[in-house]
C-alpha positions, 0 to 999 in steps of 0.5 A: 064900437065896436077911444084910446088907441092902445087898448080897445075895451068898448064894444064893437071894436075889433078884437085885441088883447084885454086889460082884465076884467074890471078895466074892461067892464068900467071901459066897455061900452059894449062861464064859467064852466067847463066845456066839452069841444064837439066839431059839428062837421062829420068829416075830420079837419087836417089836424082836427084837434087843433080847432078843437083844443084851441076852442076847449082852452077858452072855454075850460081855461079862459071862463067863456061860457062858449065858442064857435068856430067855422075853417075854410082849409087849404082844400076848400072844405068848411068845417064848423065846431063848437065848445062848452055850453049855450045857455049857462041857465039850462045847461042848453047845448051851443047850436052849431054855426049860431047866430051871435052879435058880431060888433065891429064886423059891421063897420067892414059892411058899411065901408063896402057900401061907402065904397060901391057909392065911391065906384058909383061916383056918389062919393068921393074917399078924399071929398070933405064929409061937408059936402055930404054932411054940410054944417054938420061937424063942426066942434072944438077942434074939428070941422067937417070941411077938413075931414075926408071920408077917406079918413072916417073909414081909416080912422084917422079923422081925430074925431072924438069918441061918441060911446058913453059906456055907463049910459048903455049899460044902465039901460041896454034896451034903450033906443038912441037916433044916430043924431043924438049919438052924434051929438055926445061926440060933439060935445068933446074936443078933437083928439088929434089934427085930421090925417096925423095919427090913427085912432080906432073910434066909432064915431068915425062909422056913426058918420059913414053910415049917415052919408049913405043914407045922406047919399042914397036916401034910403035906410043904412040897413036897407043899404047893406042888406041890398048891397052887402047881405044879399048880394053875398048870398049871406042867410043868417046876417042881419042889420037890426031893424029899429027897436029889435032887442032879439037875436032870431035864429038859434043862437048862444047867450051872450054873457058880460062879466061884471066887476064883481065877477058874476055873469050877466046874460045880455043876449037881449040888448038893442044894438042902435048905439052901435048902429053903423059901427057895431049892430049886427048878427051873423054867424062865424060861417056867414062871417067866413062867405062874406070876407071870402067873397070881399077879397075875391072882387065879389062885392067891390071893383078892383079899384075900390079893393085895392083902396079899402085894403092899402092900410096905415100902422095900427100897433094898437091892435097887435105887432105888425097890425095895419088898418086899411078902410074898414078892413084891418091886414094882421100878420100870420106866424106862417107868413103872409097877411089875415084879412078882417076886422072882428068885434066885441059887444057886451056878450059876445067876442068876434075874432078871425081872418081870410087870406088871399088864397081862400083860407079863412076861419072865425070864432065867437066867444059869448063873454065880452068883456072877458080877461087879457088872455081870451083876446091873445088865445082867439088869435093864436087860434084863428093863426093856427086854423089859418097855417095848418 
């Protein structure tokens, strides 16, 4: 939220390499110890220490306090691993597949539910977000009559950022209203002409995320849970409720790293600044089910498929990364295409992909945000889990 498109240092964004820590801490928005790896599958993975040594590196080499990781393998057979330690203030063991705060994953969820309104014919992807919206968006430099809901869900609406990093850090358990998120953004100046550029911005999903409840009438929560959670057969997701600081089930701490290079539990925070954009928990093998049954027309028609994954370049989150709607297509080392999104919010990193003949794996890390490598060394595990 998970906005300057070359690096993507607020929360609840999808993950990419980080500056440092400094930098990431004043840009977010949003331990060291060594960790001992424990696959908590007890059938061995083809090359089982791959997973294992790559979770082992960031926890012993890049400072994570912890990481998960759940792999779908070429012979259909999931397998869940942890590494280092849960909570860094008992020493408390990673609970295998925990819940954790998955930031911008959420804006994959709501563009389905966008898109099963386009296949409803409630919502039209190159209708003006007036028409759903009327007199809402209007600013220096932007209007919502020249926006389209396509582009809100591409990011390429040149709509300015909401996220004030200060302001959440400085009282993370605050309750904020979708509108007055909004209106931060309105304040701004238009970064760019609509459809002429790309840009990762939360404000964009702020917006989808009220024409669903403009569209439906209903809650966004109550939307992607009926929609997305359920029909996906997902039992560890949630859409926070309004005011819910709390992660329920078993789960890791999430740690921010602060400027002076101490650890800061934040595993309790209110995630309604995120909101559409980045508020939701999971875990990496409910995160697994879900991109698994997007990909396979569970979820959305073909048509609408088809839409959410014919992308535009995105270089700002790797060489060769393209952005379709909601979801981002990332080259793989073997050949072929990852499909996902991922996500940061202070505490906690979400990293992983699915490809189109079923392999799919995620990982979790609980700093967030951490140095440049922790982002570079996720990816280069969710490739290998993916290639070998």
């Amino acid at each position: 939220m998970n906005d300057t498109a070359p690096q993507h240092h607020r929360p609840n964004r999808p993950r990419r390499h980080r500056r440092g820590a400094a930098a990431a801490v004043t840009a977010v928005a949003a331990a060291v110890l060594a960790g001992v790896l424990a696959p908590t599958s007890a059938t061995a993975a083809p090359r089982p220490d791959a997973v294992q040594q790559r979770l082992d590196a960031l926890v012993r080499a890049d400072g994570v306090p912890a990481a998960l990781a759940t792999v779908k393998g070429r012979d259909g057979r999931s397998r869940t691993y942890t590494a280092g330690v849960g909570d860094l203030a008992t020493g408390a063991k990673v609970p295998a597949d925990g819940q954790v705060r998955i930031g911008s994953n959420t804006k994959t969820f709501t563009a389905v539910v966008v898109l099963q309104l386009v296949a409803e014919g409630k919502v039209g992807l190159d209708t003006d977000i007036d028409a759903y919206l009327p007199g809402l968006v209007r600013g220096d430099g932007f209007d919502g009559r020249t926006i389209t809901v396509r582009q809100l869900l591409q990011h390429t609406s040149g709509l300015p950022e909401y996220m004030d990093t200060g302001r959440v850090l400085a009282d993370p358990r605050r309750y904020y209203e979708p509108r007055e998120l909004l209106d931060a953004a309105l304040a701004q100046q238009a970064h760019f002409a609509p459809g002429t550029r790309w840009e990762y911005n939360n404000t964009n999903y702020l917006l989808a995320g009220m024409i669903v409840q403009k569209v439906t009438g209903r809650p966004l929560g109550e939307e992607i849970t009926k929609r997305v959670i359920d029909r996906a057969g997902l039992r560890h997701t949630a859409f926070p409720t309004p005011g819910d600081t709390a992660i329920h089930a078993a789960h890791p701490e999430g740690y921010l790293r602060a400027e002076d290079g101490s650890l800061r539990d934040t595993t309790e925070l209110d995630p309604s600044w995120g909101w559409a954009a980045g508020a939701m928990v999971s875990t990496t093998t409910d995160l697994n089910t879900f991109y698994g049954a997007l990909l396979t027309g569970r979820l959305l028609p073909a048509a609408q498929l088809a839409q959410m994954r014919t992308t535009v370049p995105a270089d700002a989150l790797g060489p060769g990364v393209r952005y379709g709607l909601g979801l981002i297509g990332r080259p793989l080392t073997c050949g072929g295409t990852a499909w996902g999104h991922g996500g940061a919010i202070p505490g906690y990193e979400t990293f992983g992909g699915t490809t189109d003949d079923g392999r799919t794996a995620s990982i979790a890390v609980t700093l967030f945000p951490g140095d440049e490598n922790i982002g570079k060394h996720a990816d280069q595990a969710v490739d290998e889990a993916l290639c070998h």
